[in-house]
C-alpha positions in Angstrom: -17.1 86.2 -74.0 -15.8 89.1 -76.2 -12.3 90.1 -77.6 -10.3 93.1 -76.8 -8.4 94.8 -79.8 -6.0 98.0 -79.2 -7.0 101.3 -80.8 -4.6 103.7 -81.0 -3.3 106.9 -82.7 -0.8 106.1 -86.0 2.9 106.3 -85.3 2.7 104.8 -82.0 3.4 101.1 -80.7 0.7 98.9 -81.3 0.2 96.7 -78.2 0.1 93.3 -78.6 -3.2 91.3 -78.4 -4.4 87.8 -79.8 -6.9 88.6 -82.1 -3.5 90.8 -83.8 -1.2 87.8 -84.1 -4.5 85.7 -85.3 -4.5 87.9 -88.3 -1.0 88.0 -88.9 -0.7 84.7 -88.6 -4.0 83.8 -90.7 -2.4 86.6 -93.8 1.1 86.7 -93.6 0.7 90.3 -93.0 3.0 92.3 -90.7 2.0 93.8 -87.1 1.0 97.3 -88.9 -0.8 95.9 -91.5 -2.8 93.5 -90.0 -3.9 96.1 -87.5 -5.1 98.6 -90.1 -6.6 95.5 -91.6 -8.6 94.9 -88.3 -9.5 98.2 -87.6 -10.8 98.5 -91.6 -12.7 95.6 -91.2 -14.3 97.1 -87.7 -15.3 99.7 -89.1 -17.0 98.2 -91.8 -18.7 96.1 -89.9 -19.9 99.0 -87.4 -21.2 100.8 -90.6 -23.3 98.0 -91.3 -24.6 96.7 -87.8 -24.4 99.8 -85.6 -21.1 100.5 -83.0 -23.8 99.8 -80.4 -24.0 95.8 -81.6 -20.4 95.8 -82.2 -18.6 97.6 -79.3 -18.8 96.3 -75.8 -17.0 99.2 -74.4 -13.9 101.0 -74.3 -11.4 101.7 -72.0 -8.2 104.2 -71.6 -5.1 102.4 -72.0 -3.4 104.9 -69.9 -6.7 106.3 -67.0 -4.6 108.1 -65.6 -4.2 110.8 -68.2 -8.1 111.4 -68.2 -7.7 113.1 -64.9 -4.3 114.8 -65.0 -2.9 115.5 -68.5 -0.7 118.3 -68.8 1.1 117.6 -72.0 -2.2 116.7 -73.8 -0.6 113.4 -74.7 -3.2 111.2 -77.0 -4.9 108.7 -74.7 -5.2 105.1 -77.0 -7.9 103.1 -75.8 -8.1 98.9 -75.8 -11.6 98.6 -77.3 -14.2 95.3 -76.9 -15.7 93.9 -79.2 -18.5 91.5 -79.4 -17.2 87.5 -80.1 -19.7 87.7 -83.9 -17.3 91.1 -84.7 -14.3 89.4 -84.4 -15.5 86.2 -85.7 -16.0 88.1 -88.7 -12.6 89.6 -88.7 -11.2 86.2 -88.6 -13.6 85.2 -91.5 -12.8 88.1 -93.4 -9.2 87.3 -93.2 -9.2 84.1 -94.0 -10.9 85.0 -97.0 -8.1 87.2 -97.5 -5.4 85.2 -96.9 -7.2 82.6 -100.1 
């Protein structure tokens, strides 16, 4: 099993996805910061254990827009992660949240 989180470019809507209201819910944070706060934690983690044993893959939230893109609009991505990466996003904000 592994855990989908949305990457995408600041200033935009953040989609919705469970590990997000997790966090919010675990720290009492708000929607942007709890996103940053995933994302931070990521790529700690990825400094530490490689992108290769924390990414799963990545995929274009809009695919379209890789073949035909004529206003060279940014192209957020929902990106999986690994069920130990986002176990240790949960950990980390728990610890957090204390």
């Amino acid at each position: 099993m592994s855990t989908d989180i949305y990457s995408h470019t600041g200033g935009r809507t953040i989609a919705t996805y469970p590990l997000l209201t997790e966090v919010q819910t675990l720290t009492g944070l708000n929607r942007d910061e709890a996103h940053n706060f995933i994302h931070a934690t990521l790529d700690q983690l990825i400094a530490e254990d490689g992108e290769e044993n924390v990414v799963v893959s990545q995929r274009p939230d809009r695919p379209g827009l890789l073949a035909n893109n004529p206003l060279d609009l940014t192209v957020d991505h929902w990106t999986t992660i690994t069920d130990d990466a986002a176990e240790f996003i949960r950990a980390t904000a728990t610890e957090h949240a204390e």
